[in-house]
C-alpha positions in Angstrom: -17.0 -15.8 42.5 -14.7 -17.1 40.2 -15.4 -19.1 37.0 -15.0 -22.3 38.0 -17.5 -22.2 41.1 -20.0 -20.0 39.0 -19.8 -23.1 36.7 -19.8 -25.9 39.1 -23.0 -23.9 40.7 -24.6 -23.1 37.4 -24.7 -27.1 36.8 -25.9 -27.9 40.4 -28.7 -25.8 39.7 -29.6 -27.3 36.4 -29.6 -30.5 37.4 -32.1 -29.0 40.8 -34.5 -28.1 38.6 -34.3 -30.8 36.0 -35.2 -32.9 39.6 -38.9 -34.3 39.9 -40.3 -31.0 41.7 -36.9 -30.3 43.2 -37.0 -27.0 41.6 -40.7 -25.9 42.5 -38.8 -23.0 45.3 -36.3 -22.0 43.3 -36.2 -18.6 42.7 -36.0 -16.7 39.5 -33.5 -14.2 41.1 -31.1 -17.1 42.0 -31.2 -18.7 38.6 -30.8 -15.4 37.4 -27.5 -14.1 39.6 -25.7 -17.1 38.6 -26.4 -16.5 34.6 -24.9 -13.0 35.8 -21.8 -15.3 37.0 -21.1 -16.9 33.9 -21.6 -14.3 32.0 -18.7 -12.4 34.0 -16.8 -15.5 33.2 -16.5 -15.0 30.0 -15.2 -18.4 28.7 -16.9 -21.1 26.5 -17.4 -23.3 29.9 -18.9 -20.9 31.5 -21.3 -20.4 28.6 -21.8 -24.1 28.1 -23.1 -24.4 31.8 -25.0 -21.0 31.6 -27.2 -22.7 28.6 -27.5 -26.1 30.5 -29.1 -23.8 33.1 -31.5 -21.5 31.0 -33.0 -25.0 29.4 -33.5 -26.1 33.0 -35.4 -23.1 33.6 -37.5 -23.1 30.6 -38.5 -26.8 30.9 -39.1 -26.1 34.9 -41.0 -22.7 34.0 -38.9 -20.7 36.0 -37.7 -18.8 33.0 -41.5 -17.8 32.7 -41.2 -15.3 35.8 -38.1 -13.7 34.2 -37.9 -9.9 33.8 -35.5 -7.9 31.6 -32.3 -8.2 34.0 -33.0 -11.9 34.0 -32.8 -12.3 30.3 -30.6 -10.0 29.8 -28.1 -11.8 31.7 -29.2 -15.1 29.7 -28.7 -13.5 26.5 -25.0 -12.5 27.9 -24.3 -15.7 29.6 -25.0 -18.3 26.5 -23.1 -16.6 23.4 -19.7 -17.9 23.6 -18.8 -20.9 21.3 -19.6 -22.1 18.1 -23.2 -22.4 19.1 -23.2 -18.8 21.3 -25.4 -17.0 17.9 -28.0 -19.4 17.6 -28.8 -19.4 21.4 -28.9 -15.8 21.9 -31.2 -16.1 19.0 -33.0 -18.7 21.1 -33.5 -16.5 24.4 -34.5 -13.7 22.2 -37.3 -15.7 20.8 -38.2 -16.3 24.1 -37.8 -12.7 25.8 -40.4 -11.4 22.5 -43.1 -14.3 23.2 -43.0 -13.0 26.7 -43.6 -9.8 25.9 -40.9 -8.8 28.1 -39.9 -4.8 27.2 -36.6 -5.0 25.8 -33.7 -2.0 26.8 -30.8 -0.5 26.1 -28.7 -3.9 27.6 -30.5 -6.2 25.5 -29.7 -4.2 22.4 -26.0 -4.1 23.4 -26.2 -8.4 24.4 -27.6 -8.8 21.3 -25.1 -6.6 19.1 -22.2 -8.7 20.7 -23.7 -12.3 20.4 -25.4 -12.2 16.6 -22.4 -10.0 15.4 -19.1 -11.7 15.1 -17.7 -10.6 12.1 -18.6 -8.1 9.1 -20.9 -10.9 8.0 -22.9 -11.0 10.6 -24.0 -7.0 10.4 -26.9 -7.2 8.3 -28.7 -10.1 10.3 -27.9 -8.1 13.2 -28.6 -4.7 11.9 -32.5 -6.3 11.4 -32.6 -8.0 15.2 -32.2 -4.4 16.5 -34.4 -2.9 14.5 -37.2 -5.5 15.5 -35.9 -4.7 19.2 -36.0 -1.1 18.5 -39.7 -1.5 17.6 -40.1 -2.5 21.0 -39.3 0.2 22.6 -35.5 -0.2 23.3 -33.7 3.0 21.7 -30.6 1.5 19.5 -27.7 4.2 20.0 -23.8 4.8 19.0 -22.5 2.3 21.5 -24.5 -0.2 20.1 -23.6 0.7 16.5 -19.9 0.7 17.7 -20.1 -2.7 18.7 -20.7 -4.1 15.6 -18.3 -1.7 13.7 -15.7 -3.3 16.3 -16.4 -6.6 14.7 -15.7 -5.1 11.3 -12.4 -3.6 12.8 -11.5 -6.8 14.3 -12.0 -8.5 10.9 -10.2 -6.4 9.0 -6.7 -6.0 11.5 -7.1 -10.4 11.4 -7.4 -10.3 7.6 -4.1 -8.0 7.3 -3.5 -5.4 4.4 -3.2 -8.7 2.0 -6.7 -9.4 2.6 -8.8 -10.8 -0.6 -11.2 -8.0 -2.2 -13.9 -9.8 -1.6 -13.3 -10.2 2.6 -12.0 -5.9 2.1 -15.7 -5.7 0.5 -17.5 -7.4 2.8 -16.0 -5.2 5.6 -16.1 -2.1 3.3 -20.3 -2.8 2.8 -21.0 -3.9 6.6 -19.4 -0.9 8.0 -21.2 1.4 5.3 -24.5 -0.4 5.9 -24.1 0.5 9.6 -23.1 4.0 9.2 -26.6 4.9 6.9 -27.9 3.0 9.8 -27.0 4.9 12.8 -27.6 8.5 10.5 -28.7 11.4 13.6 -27.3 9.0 16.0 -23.7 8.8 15.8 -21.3 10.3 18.0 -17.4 10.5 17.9 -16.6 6.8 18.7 -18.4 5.6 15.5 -16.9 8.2 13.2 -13.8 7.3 14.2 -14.6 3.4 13.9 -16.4 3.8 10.6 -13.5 6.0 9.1 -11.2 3.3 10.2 -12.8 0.6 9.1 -13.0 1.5 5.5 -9.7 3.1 5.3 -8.6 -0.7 6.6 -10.5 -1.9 3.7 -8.9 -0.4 0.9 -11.2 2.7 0.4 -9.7 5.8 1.7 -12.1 8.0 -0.9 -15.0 6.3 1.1 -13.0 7.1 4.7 -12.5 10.8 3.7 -16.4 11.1 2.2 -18.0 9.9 5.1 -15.5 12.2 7.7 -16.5 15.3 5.2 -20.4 13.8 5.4 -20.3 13.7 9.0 -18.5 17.0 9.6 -21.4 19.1 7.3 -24.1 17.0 9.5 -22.6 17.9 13.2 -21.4 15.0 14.0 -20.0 14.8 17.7 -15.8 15.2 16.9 -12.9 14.7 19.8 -9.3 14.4 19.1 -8.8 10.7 18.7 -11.4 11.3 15.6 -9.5 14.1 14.3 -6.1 11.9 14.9 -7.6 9.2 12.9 -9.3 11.1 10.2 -6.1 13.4 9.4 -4.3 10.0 9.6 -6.7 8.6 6.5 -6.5 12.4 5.0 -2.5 11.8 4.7 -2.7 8.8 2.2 -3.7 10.7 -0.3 -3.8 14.5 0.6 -0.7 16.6 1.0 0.0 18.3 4.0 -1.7 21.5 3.6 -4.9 19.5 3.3 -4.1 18.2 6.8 -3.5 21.6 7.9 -6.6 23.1 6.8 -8.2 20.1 8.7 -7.0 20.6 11.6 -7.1 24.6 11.7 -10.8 23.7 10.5 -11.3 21.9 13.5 -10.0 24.3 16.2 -11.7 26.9 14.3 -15.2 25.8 13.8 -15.4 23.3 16.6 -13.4 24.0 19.0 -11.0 21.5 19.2 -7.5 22.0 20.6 -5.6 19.5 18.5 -3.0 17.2 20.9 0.2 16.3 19.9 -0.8 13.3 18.0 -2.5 15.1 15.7 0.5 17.4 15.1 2.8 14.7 14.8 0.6 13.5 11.7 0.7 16.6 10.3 4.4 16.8 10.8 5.2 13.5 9.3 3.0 14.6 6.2 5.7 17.9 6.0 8.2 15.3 6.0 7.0 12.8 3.5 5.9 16.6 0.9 9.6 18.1 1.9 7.4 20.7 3.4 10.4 21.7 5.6 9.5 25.6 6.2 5.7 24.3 6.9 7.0 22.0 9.6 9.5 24.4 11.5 6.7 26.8 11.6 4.2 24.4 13.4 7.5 22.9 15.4 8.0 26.4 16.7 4.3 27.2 18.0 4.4 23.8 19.6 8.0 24.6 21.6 6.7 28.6 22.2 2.9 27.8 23.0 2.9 24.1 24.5 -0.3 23.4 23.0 0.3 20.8 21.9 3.7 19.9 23.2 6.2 18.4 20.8 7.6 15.2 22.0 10.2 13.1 20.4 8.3 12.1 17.1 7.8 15.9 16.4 11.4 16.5 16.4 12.6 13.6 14.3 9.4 14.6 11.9 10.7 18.3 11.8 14.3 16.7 11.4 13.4 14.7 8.4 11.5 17.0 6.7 14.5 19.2 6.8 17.0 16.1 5.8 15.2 15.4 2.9 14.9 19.1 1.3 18.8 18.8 2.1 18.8 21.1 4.7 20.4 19.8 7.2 21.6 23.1 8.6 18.0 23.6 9.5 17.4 20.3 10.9 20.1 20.8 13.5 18.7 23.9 14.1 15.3 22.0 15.3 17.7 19.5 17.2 18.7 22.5 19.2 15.8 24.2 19.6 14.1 20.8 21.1 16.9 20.0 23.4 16.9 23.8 24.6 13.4 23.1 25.8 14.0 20.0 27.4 12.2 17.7 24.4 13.3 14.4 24.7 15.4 12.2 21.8 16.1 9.2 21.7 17.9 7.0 19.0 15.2 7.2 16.2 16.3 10.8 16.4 19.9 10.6 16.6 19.8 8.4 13.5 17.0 11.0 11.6 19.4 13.6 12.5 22.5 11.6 10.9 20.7 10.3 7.9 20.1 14.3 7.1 23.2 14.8 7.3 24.6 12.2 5.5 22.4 13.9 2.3 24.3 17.3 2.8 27.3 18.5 2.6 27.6 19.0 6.1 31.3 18.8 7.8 32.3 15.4 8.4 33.2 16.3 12.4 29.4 17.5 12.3 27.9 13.5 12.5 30.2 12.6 15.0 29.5 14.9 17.4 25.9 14.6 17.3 26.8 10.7 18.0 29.5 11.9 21.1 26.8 13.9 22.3 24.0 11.0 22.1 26.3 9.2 23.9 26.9 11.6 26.6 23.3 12.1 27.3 23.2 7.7 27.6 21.0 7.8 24.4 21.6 4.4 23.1 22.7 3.4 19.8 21.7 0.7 17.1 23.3 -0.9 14.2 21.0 2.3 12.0 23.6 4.5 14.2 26.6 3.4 13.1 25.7 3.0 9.3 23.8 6.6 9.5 27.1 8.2 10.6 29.5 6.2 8.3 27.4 7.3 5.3 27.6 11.0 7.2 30.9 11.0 8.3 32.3 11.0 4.4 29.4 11.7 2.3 30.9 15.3 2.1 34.4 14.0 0.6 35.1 13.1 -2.4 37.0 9.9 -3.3 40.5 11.8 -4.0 40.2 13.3 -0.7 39.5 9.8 0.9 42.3 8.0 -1.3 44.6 11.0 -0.2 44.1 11.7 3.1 46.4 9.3 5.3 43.9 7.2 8.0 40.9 8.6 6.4 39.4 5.1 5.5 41.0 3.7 8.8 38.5 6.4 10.5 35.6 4.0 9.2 37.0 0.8 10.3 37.6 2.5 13.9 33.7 4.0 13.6 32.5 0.2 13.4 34.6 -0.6 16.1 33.4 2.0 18.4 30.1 0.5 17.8 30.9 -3.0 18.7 32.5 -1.2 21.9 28.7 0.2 22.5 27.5 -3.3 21.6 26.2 -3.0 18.5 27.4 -5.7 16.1 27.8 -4.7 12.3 24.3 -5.8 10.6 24.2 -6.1 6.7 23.5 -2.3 6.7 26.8 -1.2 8.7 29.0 -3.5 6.6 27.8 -1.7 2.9 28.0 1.4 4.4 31.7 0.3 5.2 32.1 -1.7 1.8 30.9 1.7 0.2 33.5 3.7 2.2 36.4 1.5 0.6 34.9 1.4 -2.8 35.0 5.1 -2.8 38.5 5.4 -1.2 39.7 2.9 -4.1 40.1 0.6 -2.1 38.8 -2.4 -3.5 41.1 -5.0 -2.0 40.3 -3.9 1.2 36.6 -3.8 0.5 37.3 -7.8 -0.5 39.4 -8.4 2.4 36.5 -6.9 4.7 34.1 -8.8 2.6 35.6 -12.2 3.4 36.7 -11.4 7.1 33.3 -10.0 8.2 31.5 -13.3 6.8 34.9 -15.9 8.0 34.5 -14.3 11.9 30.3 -14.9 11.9 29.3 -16.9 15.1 26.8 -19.7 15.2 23.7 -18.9 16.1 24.4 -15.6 15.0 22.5 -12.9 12.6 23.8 -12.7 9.4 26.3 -9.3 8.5 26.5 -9.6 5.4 23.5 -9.8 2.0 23.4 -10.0 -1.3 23.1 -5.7 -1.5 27.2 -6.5 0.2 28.1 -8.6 -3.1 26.3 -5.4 -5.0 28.4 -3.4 -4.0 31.3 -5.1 -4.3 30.4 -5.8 -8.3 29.1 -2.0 -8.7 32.8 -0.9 -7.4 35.6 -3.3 -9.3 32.8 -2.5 -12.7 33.3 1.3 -11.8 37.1 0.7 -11.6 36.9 -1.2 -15.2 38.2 -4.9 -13.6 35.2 -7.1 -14.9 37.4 -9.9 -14.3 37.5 -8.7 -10.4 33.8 -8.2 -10.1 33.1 -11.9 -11.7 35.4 -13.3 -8.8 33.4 -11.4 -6.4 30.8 -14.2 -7.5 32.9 -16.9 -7.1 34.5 -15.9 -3.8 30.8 -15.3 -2.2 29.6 -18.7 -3.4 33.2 -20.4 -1.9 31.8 -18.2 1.7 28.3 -19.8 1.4 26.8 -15.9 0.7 23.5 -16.7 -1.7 23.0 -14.2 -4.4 20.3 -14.0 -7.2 19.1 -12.8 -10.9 19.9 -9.3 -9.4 23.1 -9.7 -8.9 24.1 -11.6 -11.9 22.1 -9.4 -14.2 23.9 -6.4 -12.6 27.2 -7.7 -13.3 26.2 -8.6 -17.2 24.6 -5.1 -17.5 28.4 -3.7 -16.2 30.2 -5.8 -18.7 27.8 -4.3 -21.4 28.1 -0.7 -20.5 31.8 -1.3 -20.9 31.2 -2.5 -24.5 32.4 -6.4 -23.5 30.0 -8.3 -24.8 32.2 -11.3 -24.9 32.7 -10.6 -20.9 28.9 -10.2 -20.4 28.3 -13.7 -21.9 31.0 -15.4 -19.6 29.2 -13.6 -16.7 25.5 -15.1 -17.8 27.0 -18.7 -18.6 29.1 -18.7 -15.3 25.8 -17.9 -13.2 23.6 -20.0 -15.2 26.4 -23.2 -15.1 28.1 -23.1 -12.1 26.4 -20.8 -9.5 22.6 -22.2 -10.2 20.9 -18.8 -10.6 18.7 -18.3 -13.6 18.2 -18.5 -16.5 15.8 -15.5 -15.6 13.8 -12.9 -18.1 16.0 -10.2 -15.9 19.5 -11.9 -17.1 18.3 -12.8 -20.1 17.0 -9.2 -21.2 20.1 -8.2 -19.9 22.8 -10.1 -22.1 20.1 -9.7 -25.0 20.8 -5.4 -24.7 24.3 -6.6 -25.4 23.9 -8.9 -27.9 21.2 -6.3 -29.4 23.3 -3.6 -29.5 26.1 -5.6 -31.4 23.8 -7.1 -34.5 24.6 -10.4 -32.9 21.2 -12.0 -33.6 22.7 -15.9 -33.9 23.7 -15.7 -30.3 20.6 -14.0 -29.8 18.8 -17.1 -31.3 21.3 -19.5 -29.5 20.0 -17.6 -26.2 16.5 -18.0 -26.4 16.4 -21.1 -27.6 18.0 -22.7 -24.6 16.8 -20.4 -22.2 13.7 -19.2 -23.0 11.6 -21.4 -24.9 10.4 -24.4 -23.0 12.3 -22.4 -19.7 10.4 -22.9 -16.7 12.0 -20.2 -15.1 12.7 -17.4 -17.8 9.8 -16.1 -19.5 10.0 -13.8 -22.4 8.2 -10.2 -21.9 7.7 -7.7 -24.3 11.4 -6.2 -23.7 12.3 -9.3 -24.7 10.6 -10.0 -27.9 11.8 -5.8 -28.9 15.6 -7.0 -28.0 15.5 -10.2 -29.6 14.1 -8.5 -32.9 16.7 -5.4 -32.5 19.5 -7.8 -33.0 18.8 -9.2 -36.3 17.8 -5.7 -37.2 21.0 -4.4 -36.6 22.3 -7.4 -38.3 21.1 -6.6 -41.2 18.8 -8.8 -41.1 15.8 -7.0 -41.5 13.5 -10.4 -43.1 14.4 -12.6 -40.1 13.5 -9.8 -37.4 10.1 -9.8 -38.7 10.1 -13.6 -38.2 11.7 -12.9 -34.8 9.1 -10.4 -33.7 6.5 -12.8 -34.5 8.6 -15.7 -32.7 8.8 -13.1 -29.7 5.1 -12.4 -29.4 4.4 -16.3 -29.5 6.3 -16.6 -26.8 4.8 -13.7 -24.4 1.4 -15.4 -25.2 0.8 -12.1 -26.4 -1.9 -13.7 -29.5 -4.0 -10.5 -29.7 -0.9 -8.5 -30.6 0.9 -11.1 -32.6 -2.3 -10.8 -34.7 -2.4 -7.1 -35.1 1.0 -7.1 -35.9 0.5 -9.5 -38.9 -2.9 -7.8 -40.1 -0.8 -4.1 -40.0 2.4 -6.3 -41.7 -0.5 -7.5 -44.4 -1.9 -4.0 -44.9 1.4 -2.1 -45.2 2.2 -5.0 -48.0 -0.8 -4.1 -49.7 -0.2 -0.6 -49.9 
């Protein structure tokens, strides 16, 4: 029967026995079987109709002959909607005054109507108990239920959640794990673990997986995924090892492939290369568990980032000796290790010629992973000297749009970076401009502000601060948005190459004429300059106009020590007292203007 004639009967027969005596033959089974329809339904309607009919049966005193199976499919049928808790409440009320045994179905009908959210545990933890003392025997499906509602709670809340939401979940799923003590079984370690690891309290997590393992708890492998999942927040990867040796050891459990992925990725995250390769290899010799793709790009990054990549394509072999399958995620693990090494340049493009042969496809990652490979072994006189070296990366970008991949953000810097280090800045520019002029409508952005960083970073390196302040102009004439960042990276550049003079032009051009700042970030920046050169009535020029009264620059403590350092250096030593105390003012900071002035007082004393 579908919904809409279980509703449409479930009325007809309310309104039958609301009739003068119409309902004297009806029987309880009837009214019964179609509170069993609605509660298949499972929609609001359907629970709206299912009440009209229980209230019909009451008041007609059908619901007097009612037996467990009959109630129990009331207390289903009725607890959808905003009013679904306080009518479950309702037909339980009713099922006790009967004196109706309850059973193992009315605890679970109950669990899911009372408990909607972590909230709602408590007051539901107490209706099981009272239907507990009636003989109905509460177990770990039960108890999972409402841990469900805690789980569901805290994936809606997100890991932004308020503390006081992540403690509610944290104390409801706590309260039903003492609960449930001798009773508990795999499902519910797993949920409870989950739950308070979603919460913010992985200590809790881990103590209640250690609890449970010392009291028997029922274990299976999606527990043991989970809990060595939790264990790798904090714990390095031996931990998880011992875990999971722990568990084949002592309980039996043959670990599957998940769990030795987790493990792996651990190895990868400690640089544990040797720790991975030796768990890769019993995987690919034994098959228990078999290694699948995310084994081999976690064996290939743990290798990448200990900067071995000669090991890492070692693995790759290995895996696609025995049939392992790889897909793009590890074509681009494999290039981004070696991209770290010093591995031949010829050595990333044929592990992208052979990812093409075998129809693995390719992403925008790809192309940047293999640009940043294909030269990270030279050195910029080799690039600058080898004739169609840098025409190499142009034609690698090209190959990718040929695959159809168009250049994202990430391929262009990785191109901008090839240039920079060949020395050829004009040619980054030109790229630059011609990469932003050619954008479609409609289509996603290939350049960001990290482009115009690198662009800065490379005419600073070169010493032309007068081409990385046009950088800034030419992105604003292109409509490419930049921010404090940026401009405080090309201030700090002018600094480092002793131009103070330049660094102030760069902070007045971004403050005047391209509308970022003032910020504390450029500010603290020029004032290192300005500190560093005893020039203390710029210094009070500069926060005076930008800082007090600024709505968008506020002065921290680096601030306040720069700001004082310049009239030191100055020579005036008088007026950087005075500043010091101006610069604490400012932060707010009253507690430690105070102790300053009470340690000033007492050294004056002595």
């Amino acid at each position: 029967m579908d919904a809409d004639e279980a509703i449409e009967r479930a009325l007809a027969l309310a309104t039958t026995l609301g009739g003068d005596g119409g309902g004297d033959d009806v029987d309880m089974r009837l009214v019964g079987q179609l509170l069993a329809d609605c509660k298949d339904a499972r929609t609001e309607a359907a629970s709206e109709a299912a009440w009209s009919l229980y209230q019909a049966a009451v008041v007609a005193g059908t619901a007097a002959e009612f037996n467990i199976r009959q109630y129990n499919f009331a207390l289903g049928a009725v607890q959808r909607g905003a009013a679904g808790e306080e009518r479950v409440r309702a037909v339980w009320d009713a099922l006790v005054t009967a004196a109706v045994p309850p059973n193992a179905v009315t605890l679970s009908q109950l669990a899911h109507g009372l408990c909607k959210g972590a909230k709602d545990v408590p007051s539901t933890l107490a209706a099981l108990r009272e239907c507990a003392s009636r003989g109905a025997a509460v177990d770990a499906y039960v108890l999972n239920i409402l841990l469900n509602a805690c789980l569901r709670e805290a994936a809606a809340a997100g890991p932004d959640a308020s503390s006081d939401v992540k403690a509610v979940v944290r104390e409801s799923a706590l309260a039903v794990w003492e609960a449930g003590k001798g009773i508990h079984n795999e499902r519910t370690l797993t949920s409870t673990i989950k739950v308070l690891a979603d919460a913010g309290d992985v200590d809790a997590a881990v103590r209640t997986f250690r609890a449970a393992w010392e009291d028997k708890t029922p274990l299976d492998v999606d527990a043991l995924a989970t809990a060595l999942r939790i264990f790798a927040v904090k714990e390095p990867a031996a931990v998880l090892i011992g875990v999971m040796n722990m568990a084949q050891e002592q309980r039996g459990l043959e670990p599957n492939t998940m769990c030795a992925n987790i493990v792996l990725a651990a190895c990868s995250k400690d640089g544990e290369f040797s720790t991975a390769l030796t768990l890769w290899r019993h995987m690919l010799e034994r098959r228990t568990p078999p290694p699948d793709k995310a084994s081999l790009a976690s064996v290939i990054l743990a290798c990448g980032r200990a900067g071995r990549v000669d090991l890492a394509l070692d693995a790759f072999a290995e895996g696609k000796e025995k049939g392992v399958e790889c897909d793009t995620v590890t074509v681009n693990v494999l290039l981004e290790a070696c991209a770290k090494s010093d591995a031949p340049p010829g050595e990333a493009l044929g592990i992208l010629m052979d990812a093409i042969e075998s129809r693995i496809p390719v992403d925008a990652l790809t192309i940047s992973s293999l640009l940043t490979a294909y030269y990270s072994s030279q050195t910029p006189t080799s690039l600058a000297n080898t004739p169609g070296a840098l025409d190499q990366a142009f034609a690698i970008v090209e190959l990718g749009r040929f695959m159809s991949v168009e250049p994202t953000p990430r391929v262009t810097n990785a191109l901008l970076r090839v240039c920079v280090a060949a020395g050829d800045l004009p040619r980054a520019s030109r790229t630059f401009e011609e990469t932003v002029a050619t954008q479609r409508d409609g289509q996603l952005p290939a350049v960001d502000e990290r482009s115009i960083r690198v662009l800065v970073d490379g005419y600073a390196a070169a010493g032309d601060l007068a081409g990385a302040a046009g950088v800034l102009r030419d992105a604003e004439c292109l409509g490419v948005k930049f921010g404090d960042g940026t401009a405080a990276a090309l201030i700090r550049a002018s600094i480092d190459a002793g131009d103070v003079e330049s660094a102030t032009r760069a902070y007045e051009s971004c403050v005047n004429h391209h509308g970022v700042g003032p910020t504390t970030r450029m500010v603290n920046a020029l004032l290192v300059g300005l500190a560093r050169s005893g020039s203390w009535r710029e210094a009070i020029r500069l926060v005076s106009d930008d800082v007090i009264g600024s709505e968008t620059c506020e002065a921290d403590d680096e601030t306040v020590r720069l700001f004082s350092t310049a009239f030191e250096i100055g020579g005036e030593e008088e007026q950087a007292e005075v500043a010091k105390q101006m610069g604490m003012w400012l932060t707010g900071s009253d507690d430690a203007l105070i102790a300053h002035l009470l340690e000033r007082d007492s050294d004056e004393e002595s």
